[in-house]
C-alpha positions as CSV (number, residue, x, y, z in Angstrom):
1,X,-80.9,-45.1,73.3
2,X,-77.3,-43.4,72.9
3,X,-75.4,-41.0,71.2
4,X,-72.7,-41.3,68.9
5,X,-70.5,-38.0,67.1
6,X,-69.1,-38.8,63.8
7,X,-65.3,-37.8,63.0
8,X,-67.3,-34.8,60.9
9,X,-69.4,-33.7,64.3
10,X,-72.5,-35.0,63.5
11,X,-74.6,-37.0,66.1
12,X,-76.6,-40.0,65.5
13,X,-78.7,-41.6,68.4
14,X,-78.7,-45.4,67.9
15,X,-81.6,-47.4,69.8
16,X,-80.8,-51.3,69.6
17,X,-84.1,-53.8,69.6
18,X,-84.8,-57.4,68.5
19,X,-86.8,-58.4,65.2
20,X,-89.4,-60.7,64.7
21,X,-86.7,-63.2,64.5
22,X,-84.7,-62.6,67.8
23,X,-81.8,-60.7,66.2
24,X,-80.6,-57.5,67.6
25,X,-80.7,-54.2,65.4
26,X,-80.0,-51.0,65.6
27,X,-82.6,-47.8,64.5
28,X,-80.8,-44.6,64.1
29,X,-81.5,-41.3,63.7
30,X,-79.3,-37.8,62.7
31,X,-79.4,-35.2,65.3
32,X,-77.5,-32.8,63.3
33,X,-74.4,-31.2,64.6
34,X,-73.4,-31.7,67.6
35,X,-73.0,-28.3,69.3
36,X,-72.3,-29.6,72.8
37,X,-73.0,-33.2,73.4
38,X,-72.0,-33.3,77.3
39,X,-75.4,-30.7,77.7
40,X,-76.8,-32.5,75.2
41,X,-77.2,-29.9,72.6
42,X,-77.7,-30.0,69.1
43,X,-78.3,-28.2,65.7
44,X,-80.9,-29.4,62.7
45,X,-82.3,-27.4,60.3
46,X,-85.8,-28.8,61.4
47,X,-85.6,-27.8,65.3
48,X,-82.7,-25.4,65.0
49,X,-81.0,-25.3,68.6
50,X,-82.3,-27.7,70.7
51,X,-81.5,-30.4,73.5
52,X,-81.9,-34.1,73.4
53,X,-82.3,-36.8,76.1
54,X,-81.8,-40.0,75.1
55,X,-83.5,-41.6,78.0
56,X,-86.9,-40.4,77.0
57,X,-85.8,-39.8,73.5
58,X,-87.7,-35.9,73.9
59,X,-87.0,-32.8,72.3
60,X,-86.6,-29.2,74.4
61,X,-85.5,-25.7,73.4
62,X,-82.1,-24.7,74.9
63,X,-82.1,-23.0,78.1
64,X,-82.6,-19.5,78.3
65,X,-79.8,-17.2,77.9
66,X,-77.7,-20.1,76.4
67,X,-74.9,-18.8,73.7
68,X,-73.9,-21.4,71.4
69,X,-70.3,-21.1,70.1
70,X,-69.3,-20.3,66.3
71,X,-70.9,-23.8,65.2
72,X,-69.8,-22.9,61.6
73,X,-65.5,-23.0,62.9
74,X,-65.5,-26.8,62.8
75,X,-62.1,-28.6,63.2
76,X,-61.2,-29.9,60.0
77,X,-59.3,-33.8,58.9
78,X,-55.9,-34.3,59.3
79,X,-55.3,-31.2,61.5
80,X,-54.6,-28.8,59.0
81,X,-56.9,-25.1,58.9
82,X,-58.8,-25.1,56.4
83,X,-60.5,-21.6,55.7
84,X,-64.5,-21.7,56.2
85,X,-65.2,-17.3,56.5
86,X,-64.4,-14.2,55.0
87,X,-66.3,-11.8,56.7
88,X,-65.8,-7.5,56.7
89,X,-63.8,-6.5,59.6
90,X,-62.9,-3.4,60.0
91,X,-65.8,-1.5,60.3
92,X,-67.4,-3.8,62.8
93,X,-63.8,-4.2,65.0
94,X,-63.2,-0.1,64.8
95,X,-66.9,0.3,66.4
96,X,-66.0,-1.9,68.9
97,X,-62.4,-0.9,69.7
98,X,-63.3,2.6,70.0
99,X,-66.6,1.3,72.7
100,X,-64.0,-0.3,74.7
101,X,-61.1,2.8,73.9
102,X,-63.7,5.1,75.2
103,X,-65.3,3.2,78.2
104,X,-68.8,3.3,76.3
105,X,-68.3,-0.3,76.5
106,X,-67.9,-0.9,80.2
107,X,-70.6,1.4,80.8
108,X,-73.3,-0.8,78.2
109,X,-72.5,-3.4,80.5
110,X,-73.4,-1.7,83.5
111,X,-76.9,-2.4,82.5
112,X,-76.5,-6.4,83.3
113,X,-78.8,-7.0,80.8
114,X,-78.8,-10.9,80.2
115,X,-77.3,-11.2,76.3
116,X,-74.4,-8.2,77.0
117,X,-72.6,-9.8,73.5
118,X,-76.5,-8.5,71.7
119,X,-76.3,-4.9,73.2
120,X,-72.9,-4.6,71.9
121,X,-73.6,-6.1,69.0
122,X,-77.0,-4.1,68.1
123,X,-75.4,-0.6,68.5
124,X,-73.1,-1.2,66.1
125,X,-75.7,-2.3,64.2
126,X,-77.4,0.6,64.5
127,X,-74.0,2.4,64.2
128,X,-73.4,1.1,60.8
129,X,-76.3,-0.1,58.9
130,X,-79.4,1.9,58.0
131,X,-81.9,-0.6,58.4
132,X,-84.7,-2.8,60.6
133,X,-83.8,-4.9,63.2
134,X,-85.5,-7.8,61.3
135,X,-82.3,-7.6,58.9
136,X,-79.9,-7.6,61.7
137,X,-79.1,-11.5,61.7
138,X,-78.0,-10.9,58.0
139,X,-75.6,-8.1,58.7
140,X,-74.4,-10.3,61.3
141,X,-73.7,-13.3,59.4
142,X,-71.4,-11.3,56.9
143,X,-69.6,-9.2,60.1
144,X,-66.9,-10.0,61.7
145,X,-69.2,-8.7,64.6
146,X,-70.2,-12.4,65.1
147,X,-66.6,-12.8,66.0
148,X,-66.4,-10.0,68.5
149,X,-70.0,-10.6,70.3
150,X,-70.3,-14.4,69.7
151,X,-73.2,-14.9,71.9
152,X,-75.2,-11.9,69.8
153,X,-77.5,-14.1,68.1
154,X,-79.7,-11.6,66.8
155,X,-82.9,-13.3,65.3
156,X,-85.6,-11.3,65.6
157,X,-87.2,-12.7,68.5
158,X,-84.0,-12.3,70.7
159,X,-83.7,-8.1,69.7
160,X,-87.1,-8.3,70.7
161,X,-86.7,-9.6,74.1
162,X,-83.4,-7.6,74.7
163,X,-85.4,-3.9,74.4
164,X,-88.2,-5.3,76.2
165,X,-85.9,-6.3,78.7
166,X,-83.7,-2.8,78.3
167,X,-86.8,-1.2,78.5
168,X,-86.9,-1.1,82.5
169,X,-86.1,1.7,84.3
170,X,-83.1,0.3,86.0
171,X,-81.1,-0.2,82.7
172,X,-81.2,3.3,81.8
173,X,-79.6,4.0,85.6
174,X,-77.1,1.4,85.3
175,X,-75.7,2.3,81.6
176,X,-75.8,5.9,83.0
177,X,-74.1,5.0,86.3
178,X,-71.1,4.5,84.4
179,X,-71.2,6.9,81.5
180,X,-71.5,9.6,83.6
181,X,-68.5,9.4,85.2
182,X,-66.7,9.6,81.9
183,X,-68.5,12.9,81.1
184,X,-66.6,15.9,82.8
185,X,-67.3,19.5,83.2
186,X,-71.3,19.0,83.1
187,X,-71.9,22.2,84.4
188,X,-73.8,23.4,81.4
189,X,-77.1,21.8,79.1
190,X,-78.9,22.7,76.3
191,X,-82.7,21.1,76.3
192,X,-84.3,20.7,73.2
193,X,-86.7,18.3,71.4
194,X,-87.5,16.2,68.4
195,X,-90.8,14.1,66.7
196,X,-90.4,10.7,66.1
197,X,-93.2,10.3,63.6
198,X,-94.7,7.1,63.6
199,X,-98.0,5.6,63.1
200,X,-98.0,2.8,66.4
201,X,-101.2,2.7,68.4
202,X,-99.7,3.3,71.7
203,X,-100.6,6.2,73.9
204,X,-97.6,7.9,73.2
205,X,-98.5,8.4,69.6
206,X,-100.6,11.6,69.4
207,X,-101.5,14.4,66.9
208,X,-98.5,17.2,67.2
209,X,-98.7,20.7,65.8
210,X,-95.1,21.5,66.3
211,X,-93.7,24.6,64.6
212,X,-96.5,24.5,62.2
213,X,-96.2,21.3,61.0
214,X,-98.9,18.7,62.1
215,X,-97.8,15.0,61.9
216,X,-98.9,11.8,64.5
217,X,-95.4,11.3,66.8
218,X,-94.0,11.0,70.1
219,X,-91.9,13.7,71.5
220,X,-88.0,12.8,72.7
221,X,-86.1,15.5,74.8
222,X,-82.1,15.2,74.6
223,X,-80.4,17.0,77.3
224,X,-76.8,18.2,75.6
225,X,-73.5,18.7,77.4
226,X,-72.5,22.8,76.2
227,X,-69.3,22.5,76.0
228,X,-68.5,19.0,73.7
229,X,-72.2,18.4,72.6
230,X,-72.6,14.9,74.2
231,X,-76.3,13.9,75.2
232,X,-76.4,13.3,79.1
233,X,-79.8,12.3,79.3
234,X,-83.5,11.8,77.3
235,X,-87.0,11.8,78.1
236,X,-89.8,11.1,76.2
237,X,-93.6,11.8,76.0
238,X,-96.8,11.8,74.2
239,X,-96.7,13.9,71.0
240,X,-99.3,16.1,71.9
241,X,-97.6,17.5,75.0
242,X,-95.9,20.9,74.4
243,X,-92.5,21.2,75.2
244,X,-93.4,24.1,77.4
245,X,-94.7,22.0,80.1
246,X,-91.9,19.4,80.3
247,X,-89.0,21.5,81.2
248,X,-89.5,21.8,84.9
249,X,-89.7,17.7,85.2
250,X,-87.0,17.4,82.6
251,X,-85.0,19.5,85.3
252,X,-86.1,17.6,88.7
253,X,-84.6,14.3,87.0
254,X,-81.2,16.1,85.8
255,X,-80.7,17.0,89.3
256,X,-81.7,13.6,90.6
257,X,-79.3,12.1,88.9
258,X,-76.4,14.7,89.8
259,X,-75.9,16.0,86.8
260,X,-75.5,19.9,87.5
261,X,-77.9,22.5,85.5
262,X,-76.1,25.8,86.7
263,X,-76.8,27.2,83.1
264,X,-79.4,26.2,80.5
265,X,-79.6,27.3,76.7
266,X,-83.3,26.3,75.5
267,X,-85.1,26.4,72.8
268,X,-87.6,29.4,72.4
269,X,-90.6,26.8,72.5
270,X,-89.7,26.2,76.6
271,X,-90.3,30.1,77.3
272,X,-93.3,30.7,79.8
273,X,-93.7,32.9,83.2
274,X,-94.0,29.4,84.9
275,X,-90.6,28.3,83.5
276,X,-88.9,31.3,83.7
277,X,-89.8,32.1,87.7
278,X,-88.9,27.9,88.2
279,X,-85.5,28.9,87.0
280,X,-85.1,32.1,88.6
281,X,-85.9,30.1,92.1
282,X,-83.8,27.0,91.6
283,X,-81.0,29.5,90.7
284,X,-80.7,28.0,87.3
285,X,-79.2,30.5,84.9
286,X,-80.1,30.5,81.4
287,X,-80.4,32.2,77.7
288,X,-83.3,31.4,75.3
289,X,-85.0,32.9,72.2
290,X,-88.1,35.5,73.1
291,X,-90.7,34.5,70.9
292,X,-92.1,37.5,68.7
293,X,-96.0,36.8,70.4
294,X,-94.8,38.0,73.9
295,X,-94.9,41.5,75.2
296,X,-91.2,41.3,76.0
297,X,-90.7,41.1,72.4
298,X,-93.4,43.8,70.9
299,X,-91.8,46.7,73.8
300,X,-88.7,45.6,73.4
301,X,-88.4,46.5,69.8
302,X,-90.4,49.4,69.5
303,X,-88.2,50.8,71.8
304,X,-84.9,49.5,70.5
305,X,-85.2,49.1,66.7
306,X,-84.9,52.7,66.0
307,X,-81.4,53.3,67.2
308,X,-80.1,49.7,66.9
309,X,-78.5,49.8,63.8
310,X,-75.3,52.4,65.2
311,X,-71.6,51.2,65.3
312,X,-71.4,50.9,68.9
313,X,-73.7,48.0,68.4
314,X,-72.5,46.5,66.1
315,X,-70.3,42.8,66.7
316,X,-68.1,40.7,64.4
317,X,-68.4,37.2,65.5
318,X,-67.0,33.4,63.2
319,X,-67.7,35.3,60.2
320,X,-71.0,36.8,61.3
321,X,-72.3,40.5,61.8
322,X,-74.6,41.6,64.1
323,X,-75.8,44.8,65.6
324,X,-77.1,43.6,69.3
325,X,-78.5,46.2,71.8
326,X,-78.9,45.2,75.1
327,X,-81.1,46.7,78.0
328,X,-82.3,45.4,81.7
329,X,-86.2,45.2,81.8
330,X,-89.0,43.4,84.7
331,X,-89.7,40.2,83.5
332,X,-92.5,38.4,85.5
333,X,-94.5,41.4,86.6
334,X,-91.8,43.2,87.5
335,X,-90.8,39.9,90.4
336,X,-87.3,40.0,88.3
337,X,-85.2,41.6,86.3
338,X,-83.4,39.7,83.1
339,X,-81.5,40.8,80.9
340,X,-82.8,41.6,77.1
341,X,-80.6,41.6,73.5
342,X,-82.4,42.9,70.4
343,X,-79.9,41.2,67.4
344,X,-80.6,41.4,63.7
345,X,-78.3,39.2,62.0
346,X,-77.1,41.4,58.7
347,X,-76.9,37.9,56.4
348,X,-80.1,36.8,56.9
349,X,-81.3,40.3,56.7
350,X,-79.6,40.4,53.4
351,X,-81.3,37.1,52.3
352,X,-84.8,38.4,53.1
353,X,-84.5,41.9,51.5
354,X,-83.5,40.2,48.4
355,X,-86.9,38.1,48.8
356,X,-88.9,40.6,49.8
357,X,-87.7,42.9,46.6
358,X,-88.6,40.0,44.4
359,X,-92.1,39.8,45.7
360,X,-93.5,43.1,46.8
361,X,-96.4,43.7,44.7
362,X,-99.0,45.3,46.8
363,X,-97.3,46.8,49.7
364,X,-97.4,50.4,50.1
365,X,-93.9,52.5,50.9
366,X,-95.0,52.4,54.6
367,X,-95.3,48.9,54.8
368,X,-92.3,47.8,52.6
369,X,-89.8,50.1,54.7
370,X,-91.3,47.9,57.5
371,X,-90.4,44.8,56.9
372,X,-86.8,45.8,55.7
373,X,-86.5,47.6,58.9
374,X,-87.0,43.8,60.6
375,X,-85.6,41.8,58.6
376,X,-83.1,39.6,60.6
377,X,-84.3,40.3,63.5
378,X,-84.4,38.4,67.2
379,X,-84.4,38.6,70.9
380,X,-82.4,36.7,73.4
381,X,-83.2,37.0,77.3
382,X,-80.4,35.5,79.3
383,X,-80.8,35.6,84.0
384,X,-77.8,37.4,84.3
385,X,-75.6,40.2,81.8
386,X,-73.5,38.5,79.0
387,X,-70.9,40.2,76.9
388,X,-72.4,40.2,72.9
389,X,-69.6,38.6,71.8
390,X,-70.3,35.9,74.6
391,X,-73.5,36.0,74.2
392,X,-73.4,34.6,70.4
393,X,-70.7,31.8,71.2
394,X,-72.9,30.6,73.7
395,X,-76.3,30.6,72.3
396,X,-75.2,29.5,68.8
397,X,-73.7,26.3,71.0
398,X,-77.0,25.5,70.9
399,X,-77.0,24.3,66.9
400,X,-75.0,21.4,69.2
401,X,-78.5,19.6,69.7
402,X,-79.8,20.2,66.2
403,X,-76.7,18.0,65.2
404,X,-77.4,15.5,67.9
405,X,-80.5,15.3,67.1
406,X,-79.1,14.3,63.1
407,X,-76.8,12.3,64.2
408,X,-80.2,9.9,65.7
409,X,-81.6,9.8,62.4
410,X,-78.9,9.6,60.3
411,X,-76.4,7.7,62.2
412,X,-77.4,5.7,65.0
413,X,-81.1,4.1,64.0
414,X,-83.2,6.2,65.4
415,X,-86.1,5.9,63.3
416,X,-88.1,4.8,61.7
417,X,-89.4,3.6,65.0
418,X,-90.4,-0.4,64.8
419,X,-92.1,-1.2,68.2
420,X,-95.3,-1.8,69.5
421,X,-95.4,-0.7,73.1
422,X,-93.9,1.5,75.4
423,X,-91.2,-0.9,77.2
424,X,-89.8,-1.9,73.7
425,X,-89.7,1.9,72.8
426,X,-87.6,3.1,75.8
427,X,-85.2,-0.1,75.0
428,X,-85.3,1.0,71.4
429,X,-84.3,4.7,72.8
430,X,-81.3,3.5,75.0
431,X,-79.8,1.2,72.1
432,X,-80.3,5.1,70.2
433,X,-78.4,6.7,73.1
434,X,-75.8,4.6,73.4
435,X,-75.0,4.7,69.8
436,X,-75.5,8.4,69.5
437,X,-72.4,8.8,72.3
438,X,-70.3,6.4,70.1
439,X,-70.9,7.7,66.9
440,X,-70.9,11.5,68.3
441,X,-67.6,10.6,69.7
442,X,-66.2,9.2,66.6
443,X,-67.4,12.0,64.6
444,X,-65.1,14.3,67.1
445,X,-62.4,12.2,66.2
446,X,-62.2,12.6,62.8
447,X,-63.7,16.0,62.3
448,X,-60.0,17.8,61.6
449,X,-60.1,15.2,58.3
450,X,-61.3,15.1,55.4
451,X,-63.6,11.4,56.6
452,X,-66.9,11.9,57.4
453,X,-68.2,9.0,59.8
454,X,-70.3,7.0,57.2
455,X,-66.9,7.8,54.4
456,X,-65.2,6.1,57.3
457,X,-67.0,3.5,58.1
458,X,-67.6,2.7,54.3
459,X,-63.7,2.5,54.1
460,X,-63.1,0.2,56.6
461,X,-65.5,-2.3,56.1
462,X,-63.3,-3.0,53.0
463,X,-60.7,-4.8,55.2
464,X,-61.6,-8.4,55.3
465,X,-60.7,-11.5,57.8
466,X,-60.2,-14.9,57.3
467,X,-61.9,-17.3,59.5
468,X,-59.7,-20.9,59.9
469,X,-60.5,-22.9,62.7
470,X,-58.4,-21.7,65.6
471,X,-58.5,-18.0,64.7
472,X,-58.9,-15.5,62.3
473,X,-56.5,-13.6,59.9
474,X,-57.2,-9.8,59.0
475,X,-56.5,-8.8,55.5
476,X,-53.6,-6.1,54.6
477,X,-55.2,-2.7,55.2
478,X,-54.9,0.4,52.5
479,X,-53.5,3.5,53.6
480,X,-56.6,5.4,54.1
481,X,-57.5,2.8,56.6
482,X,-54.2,3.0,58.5
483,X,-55.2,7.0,58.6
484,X,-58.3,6.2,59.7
485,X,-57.9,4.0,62.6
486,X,-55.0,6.7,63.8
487,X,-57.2,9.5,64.0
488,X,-59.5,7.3,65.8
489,X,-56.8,6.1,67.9
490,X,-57.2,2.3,68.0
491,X,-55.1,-0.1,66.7
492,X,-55.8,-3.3,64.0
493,X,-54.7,-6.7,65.3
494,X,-53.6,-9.6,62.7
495,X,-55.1,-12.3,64.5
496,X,-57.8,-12.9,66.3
497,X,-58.4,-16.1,68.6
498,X,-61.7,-17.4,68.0
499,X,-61.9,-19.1,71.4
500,X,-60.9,-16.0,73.1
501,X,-62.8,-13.4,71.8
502,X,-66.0,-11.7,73.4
């Protein structure tokens, strides 16, 4: 047996043998195209990618971790480029211009995962489509993403094996080894959680009654930068834990890590005597709701509510007014002293007075003149004093999550989840991260504009290239695109070399 490629690229194998009358023929058969016929690989529509030995005339898969080049970019007759592609561009190249701008990039690939040109390639995906992995080889066959990450080749068994494989421990470490050192001034968090709602049978999927609402989830923590909003870290756990009693672990692996928690803002659903006195003894300062069923809350305004509402108290603050009395009280049995702020926030007072006037029936005066009197209200506690008008810049700097936490869902494929263990879950949830940090970072860049990310995104995937057979040629872009890339600060080329990129 031997192997033959046509001017066109298409190998034959040719076996020669004698007849019943002693003349020698040849038998021959098409292998399909011939992808790389010194490794003896090939490409039928029956096998798909596969390797051929014409000594024993047998049939293997590819080796693992092979990348098979653009097979479609074939040279064409008489040397001349004839177009094959058009493929959208820009929104695929400005996803990963700004990964590389940014060093989000470089720090993907400090996971060493096998298929680097797949991880790229699947945050973007998540980045800019809304939709299951199992549709991610379409996207990518109309994407100029194929160009950028050529050795992607996302079917679904390869995604598959790539957040199995990015579900070890180590690739979270070494994608965090680098992005950390990016991140600056980490002196501050805010800790908060989410439900991802799902009906998997894993252990992680459990019954949650979570602000009142009961759905079957898993719980994921995102640990927030304070100052820019960037997530720094995530956790996850069984849906039916409370977030009460992951806050102290949640801690232990921030600090493990190195990244400092001087100062926490939580969410009032992490406030307990255990967590508090852990935070008073690991000198760990931090503000957080009271909720309305502790003591601290019931004495707190009995004794304040009366002369709360008096101009001394009261604070202007981004178009917000608030009266806010502030008092030094025990906490913890009287083993520390914290600091206590009764608020009421007059514009949601105004909203619920207006509600309650509408829908009063059967209240006596009493009672009515109650609930007026409390509309609006809450109670901050905070380690140390804090200025009111400090107070509110910090702890509304806590809405920072909430939009992280959005941008998940929304933007970066967080759900629905479409896993069916743990391993594949946690590589699920790093792909999330990763593109949560691009598309958070992104969204920073254009938030002075009038583009939202997805208006973005939807603008530039109108710019087009053409795919020839050396390279490929980018399309004239509109003037919105032009504004677009600036504010994002990357830059268009007008070719691309196919054999270069990656």
């Amino acid at each position: 047996m031997y192997v033959t490629v046509n001017s066109r690229g298409y190998a034959y194998a040719y076996r020669s043998f004698r007849d019943e009358t002693g003349k020698v023929r040849k038998d021959a058969k098409c292998l399909g195209w011939a992808v790389d016929k010194e490794k003896g690989i090939y490409r039928n529509k029956k096998l798909g990618l596969y390797t051929y030995d014409p000594k024993t005339d047998t049939t293997e898969p590819v080796p693992a971790g092979y990348a098979e080049p653009i097979g479609e970019f074939r040279v064409p007759h008489r040397g001349r480029q004839k177009e094959k592609l058009i493929l959208d561009f820009g929104d695929a190249w400005a996803v990963s211009a700004f990964m590389e701008k940014t060093g989000i990039a470089q720090a993907a690939r400090g996971t060493k995962c096998k298929n680097p040109d797949l991880l790229s390639a699947l945050v973007c995906y998540y980045i800019l489509e809304k939709a299951g992995n199992s549709l991610c080889e379409q996207w990518f066959t109309g994407s100029a993403a194929r160009l950028l990450w050529p050795g992607a080749r996302p079917d679904s068994q390869r995604v598959s094996a790539l957040l199995g494989e990015l579900g070890e421990e180590e690739m979270l470490r070494g994608f965090l080894d680098g992005y950390l050192k990016l991140v600056k001034e980490r002196s501050g968090v805010i800790v908060d959680s989410t439900g991802l709602p799902n009906s998997i049978h894993f252990p992680l999927t459990a019954v949650s009654s979570h602000n009142g609402e009961i759905s079957e989830e898993a719980r994921l923590i995102y640990v927030v930068q304070q100052h820019t909003g960037l997530p720094l870290y995530f956790r996850y756990c069984p849906g039916n834990v409370i977030d009460v009693t992951t806050l102290q672990a949640t801690f232990e692996e921030l600090r493990a890590l190195g990244i400092s928690t001087k100062f926490a803002l939580l969410d009032a659903g992490y406030g307990s005597d255990e967590n508090f006195r852990y935070m008073f003894d690991s000198g760990i300062s931090f503000v957080t709701r009271v909720r309305e069923n502790r003591s601290e809350y019931r004495e707190g305004v009995s004794s304040a509510l009366e002369n709360l509402q008096k101009p001394e108290n009261l604070v202007h603050w981004n178009g917000r007014s608030l009266y806010i009395a502030s008092w030094q009280a025990p906490m913890l049995g009287g083993e520390r002293e914290g600091w206590f702020y009764l608020c009421q926030d007059l514009e949601r007072k105004g909203i619920e007075d207006r509600k309650l006037m509408k829908d009063h029936e059967g209240l006596s005066s009493e009672e009515f003149c109650s609930k007026m009197a409390r509309h609006g209200l809450f109670m901050l506690v905070s380690s140390r004093r804090i200025a009111p008008e400090s107070l509110l810049e910090t702890y509304y700097v806590r809405q920072e999550v909430e939009q992280i936490f959005d941008v998940a869902k929304n933007e970066a494929g967080l759900l629905p989840l479409a896993v069916h263990d743990e391993k594949h879950l946690r590589g699920h949830l790093l792909v999330t991260f990763i593109a949560v940090i691009t598309a958070k970072l992104m969204q920073d860049a254009l938030k002075d504009s009038s583009f939202s990310l997805r208006g973005a995104l939807m603008a530039l995937r109108n710019q087009k290239c053409k795919v020839f057979a050396k390279n490929a040629v980018m399309q004239e872009r509109t003037k919105e695109m032009k504004e677009i890339a600036k504010l994002l600060g990357i830059a268009c080329p007008l070719t691309l070399p196919i054999g270069e990129i990656g």
